[in-house]
N, C-alpha and C positions, 0 to 999 in steps of 0.2 A: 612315759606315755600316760595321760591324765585318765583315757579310756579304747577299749576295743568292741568297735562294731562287729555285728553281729553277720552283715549284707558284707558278706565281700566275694572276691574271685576265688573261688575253689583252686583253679589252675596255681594257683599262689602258696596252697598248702598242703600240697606234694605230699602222697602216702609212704613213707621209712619205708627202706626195704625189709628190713625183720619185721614190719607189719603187715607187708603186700598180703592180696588173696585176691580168690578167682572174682571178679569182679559176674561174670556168665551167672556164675553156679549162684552167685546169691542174687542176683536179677533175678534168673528162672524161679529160683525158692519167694522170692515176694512178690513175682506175677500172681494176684489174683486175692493177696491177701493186706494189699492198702488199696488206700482209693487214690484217684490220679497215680497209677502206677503199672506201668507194662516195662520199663527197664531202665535200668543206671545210664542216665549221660556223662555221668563227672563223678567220680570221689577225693573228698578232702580230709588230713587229715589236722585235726586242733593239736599245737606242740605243749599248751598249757597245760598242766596236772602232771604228774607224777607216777598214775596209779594206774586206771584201767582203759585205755586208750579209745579216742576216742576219733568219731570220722564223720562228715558230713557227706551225704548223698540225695543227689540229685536226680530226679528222674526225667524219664525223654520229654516228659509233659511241663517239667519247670517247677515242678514242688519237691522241696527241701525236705529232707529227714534226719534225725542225727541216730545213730547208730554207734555202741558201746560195746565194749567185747573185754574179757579178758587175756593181758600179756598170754604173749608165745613164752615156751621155757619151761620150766622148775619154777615152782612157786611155792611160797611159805602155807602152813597148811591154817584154813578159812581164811585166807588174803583174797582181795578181789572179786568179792562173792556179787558179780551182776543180776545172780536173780533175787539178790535180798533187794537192790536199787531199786529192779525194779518195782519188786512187790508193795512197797511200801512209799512210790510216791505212783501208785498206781492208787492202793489206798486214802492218799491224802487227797487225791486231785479234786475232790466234792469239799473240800475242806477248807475253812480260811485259809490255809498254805499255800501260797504259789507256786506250784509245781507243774513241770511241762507233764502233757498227755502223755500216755504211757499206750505203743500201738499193740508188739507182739515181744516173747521173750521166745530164744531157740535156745535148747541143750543141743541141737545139733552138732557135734564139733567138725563135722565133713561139711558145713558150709562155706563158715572163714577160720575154721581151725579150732575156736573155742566157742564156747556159749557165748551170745550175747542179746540183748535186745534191742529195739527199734524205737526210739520217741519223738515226739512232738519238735519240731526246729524252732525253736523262740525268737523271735530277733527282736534285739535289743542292745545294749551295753554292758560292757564286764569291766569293772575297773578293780584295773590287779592293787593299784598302788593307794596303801591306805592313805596316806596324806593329799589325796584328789588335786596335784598341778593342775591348774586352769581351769578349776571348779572355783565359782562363786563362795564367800563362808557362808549364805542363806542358803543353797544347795548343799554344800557338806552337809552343813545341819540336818538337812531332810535325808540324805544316803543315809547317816546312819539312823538318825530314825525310824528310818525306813526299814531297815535292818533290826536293828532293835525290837520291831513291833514285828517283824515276820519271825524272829527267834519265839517272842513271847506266843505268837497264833502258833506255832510246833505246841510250842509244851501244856500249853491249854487242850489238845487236841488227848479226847480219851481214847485211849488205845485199843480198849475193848469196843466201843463204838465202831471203828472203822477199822475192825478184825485184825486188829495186830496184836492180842493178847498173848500171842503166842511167840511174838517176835523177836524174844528173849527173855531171860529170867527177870520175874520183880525181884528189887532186893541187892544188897550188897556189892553194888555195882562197881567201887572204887577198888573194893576187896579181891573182885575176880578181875580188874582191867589193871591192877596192879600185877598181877598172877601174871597174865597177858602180855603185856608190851614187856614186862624184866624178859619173860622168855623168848618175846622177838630180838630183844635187842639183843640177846647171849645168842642167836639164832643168825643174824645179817650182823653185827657188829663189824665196825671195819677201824675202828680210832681203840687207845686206850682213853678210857674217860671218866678218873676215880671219882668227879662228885656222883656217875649214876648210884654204886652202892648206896652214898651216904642220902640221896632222895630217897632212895626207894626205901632206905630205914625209916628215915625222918615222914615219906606219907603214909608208912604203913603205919607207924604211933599216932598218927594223927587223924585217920579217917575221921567224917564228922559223924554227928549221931544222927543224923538227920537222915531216911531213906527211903525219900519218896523217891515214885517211878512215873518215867512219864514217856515218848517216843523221843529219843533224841539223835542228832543229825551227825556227830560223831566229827564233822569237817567246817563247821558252820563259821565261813568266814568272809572277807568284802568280794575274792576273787572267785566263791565260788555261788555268786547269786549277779541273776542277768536283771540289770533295769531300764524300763520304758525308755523309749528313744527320744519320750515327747516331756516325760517330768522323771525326776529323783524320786520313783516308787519301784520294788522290788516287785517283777512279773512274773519268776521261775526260782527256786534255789537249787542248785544241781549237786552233783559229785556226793551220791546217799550212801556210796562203800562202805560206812563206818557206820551207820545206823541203825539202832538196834533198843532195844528197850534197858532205859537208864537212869541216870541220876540228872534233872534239867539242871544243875549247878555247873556242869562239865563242860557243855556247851556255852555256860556266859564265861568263864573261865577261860577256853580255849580262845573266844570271838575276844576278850581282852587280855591277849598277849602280845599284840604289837603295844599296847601303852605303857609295857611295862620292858619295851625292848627300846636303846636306845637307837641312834642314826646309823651306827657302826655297823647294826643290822639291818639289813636293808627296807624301808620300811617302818619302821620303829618309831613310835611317836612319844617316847618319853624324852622330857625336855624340849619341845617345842612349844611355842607359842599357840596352844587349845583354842584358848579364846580369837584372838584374832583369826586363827583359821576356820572358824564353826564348827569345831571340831569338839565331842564331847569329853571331857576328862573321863579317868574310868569309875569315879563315884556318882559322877550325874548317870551316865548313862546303865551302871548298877541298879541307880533308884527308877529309872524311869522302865528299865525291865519290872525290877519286882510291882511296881504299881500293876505292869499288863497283868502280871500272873498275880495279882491279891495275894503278896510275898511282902511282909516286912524288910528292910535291906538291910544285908548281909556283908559279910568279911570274905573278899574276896580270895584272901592268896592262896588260900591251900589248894584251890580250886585251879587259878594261875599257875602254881609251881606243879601243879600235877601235869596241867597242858603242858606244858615245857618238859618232862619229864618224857611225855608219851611222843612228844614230838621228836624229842633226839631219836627213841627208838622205830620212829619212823621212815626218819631223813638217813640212820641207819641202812634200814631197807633199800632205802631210794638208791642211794648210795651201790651197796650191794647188787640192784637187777642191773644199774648203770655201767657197773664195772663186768656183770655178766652177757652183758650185751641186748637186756632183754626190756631196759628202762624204756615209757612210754614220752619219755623227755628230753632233749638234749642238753638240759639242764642241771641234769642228775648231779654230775661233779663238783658242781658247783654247791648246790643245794645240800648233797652230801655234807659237803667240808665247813658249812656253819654248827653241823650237831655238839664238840666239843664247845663251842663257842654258846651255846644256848643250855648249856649241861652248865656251865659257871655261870652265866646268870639266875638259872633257877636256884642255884646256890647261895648264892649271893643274896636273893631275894628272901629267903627263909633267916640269913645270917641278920639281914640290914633292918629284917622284924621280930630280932631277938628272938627267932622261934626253933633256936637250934638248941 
């Protein structure tokens, strides 16, 4: 599927039973505190993402909202944090960033069970699949430009300006997200998978010396930014779960790990034809970030192999809420069962650059 619009029928995207809730109780609670809003006609729920589930609502007047919440269950501890999401593209929204409006956040959990909050409905386009079927290569070209240039407006954006100074530690950010994911991954683990040891050896001797800090997106990739219905420009970046004040290397690193994944995964654009598809290699599109950010260009892997790394112990997780019945995906299994699989490529990629 080349893309997914934004405008569809609710009735179509049916709320999971382990996500139902009083549909009344949270009408009554946002009578009064949106505008065009006195009660729910329709909810839907998006099966895309992994993480904190997400649902579209409709009111009796015809305007759209999307509404986020945190999984039902046991959950890993600071997994799922929707008021960081919010807070901080609440913050951005005056900002070159694209980010939807941000309406209300509840800690209530007697409303739909868990915290969540209420945003802006975007409509537009989401195209999950990095190699854009049925896209023009002059179009490609401009998605990821596009993309490209909304990563670069993140990391430009000063933190303490738009009151996020506090939104995580400055400083040594590889050193503690190393700390982090070894111990989710010893935490959800569901495979044996001896290259994680020898990564998490191999990027702790390596961290870089370099540690600047800038606001970073933590998920920042093609599937999780909506664009224009009318031209290839990025109008929202969504799914801010992981967001937190960091290292802006982690994020071109992460956003370039399908180029370094081949067909066999799904998605992977290494070894295809780049140029005929307007597709940028991952050294153009290297240079063309550091130009945004007045960054000399850089050596990307350790940055790659780190993504790969934090990503197994993610899809770990995935894995893990999916087989406890709690995954916001039906996906989960699937998704799951490439982690071993992306554990040897990151291996692989540190071996195939003599840097073991």
């Amino acid at each position: 599927m080349g893309s997914f619009n934004y405008r569809f029928n609710i009735e179509d995207y049916p709320v999971k039973l382990s996500h139902k809730f009083d549909e009344n109780k949270l009408g009554d609670y946002l009578n009064g505190k949106l505008e065009f809003f006195s009660q729910i006609k329709a909810v839907g729920q998006f099966n895309a993402g992994q993480s904190n589930p997400t649902f579209i609502i409709e009111s009796n007047e015809g305007k759209r909202y999307v509404l986020r919440k945190k999984p039902p269950g046991e959950l890993l501890p600071s997994a799922h944090a929707v008021d960081r999401e919010y807070k901080v593209q609440k913050a951005l929204y005056h900002t070159d960033v694209p980010v939807a409006k941000m309406y209300l956040f509840c800690e209530d959990e007697s409303i739909v069970g868990t915290p969540f909050y209420i945003m802006e409905y975007v409509e537009g386009r989401v195209f999950e699949d990095t190699t854009l079927p049925g896209i023009s290569p002059k179009d490609r070209s401009a998605i990821y430009d596009s993309m490209n240039s909304a990563l670069a407006a993140l990391h430009n954006v000063n933190p303490e300006e738009v009151g996020l100074n506090t939104f995580g530690r400055p400083g040594s950010y590889f050193t503690r997200q190393l700390k982090r994911w070894s111990s989710q991954w010893e935490l959800s683990k569901q495979h044996d998978i001896p290259e994680m040891p020898l990564l998490i050896n191999w990027l702790t001797k390596n961290i870089p010396s370099s540690d600047e800090t800038t606001v970073v997106h933590g998920d920042y990739r093609l599937g999780n930014l909506i664009y224009s219905a009318d031209e290839p420009k990025v109008i929202a970046v969504l799914d801010w779960e992981l967001s937190t004040l960091g290292h802006p290397l982690a994020d071109l690193g992460y956003n370039l790990m399908h180029h370094e994944q081949g067909p066999e995964i799904k998605m992977g654009l290494k070894g295809l034809d780049l140029i005929n598809l307007g597709i940028p290699d991952r050294d153009q599109y290297m240079k063309k970030y550091c130009s945004r950010v007045e960054k000399k260009p850089i050596d990307t892997i350790f940055y790659i192999v780190f993504s790969f790394f934090r990503n197994v112990a993610i899809l770990e997780g995935v894995l893990a809420r999916g087989r406890a019945g709690n995954a916001s995906s039906s996906l989960a299994e699937e998704k799951g069962a490439l982690a071993p699989q992306i554990a040897t490529l990151a291996w692989k990629l540190v071996k195939d650059n003599n840097l073991d």
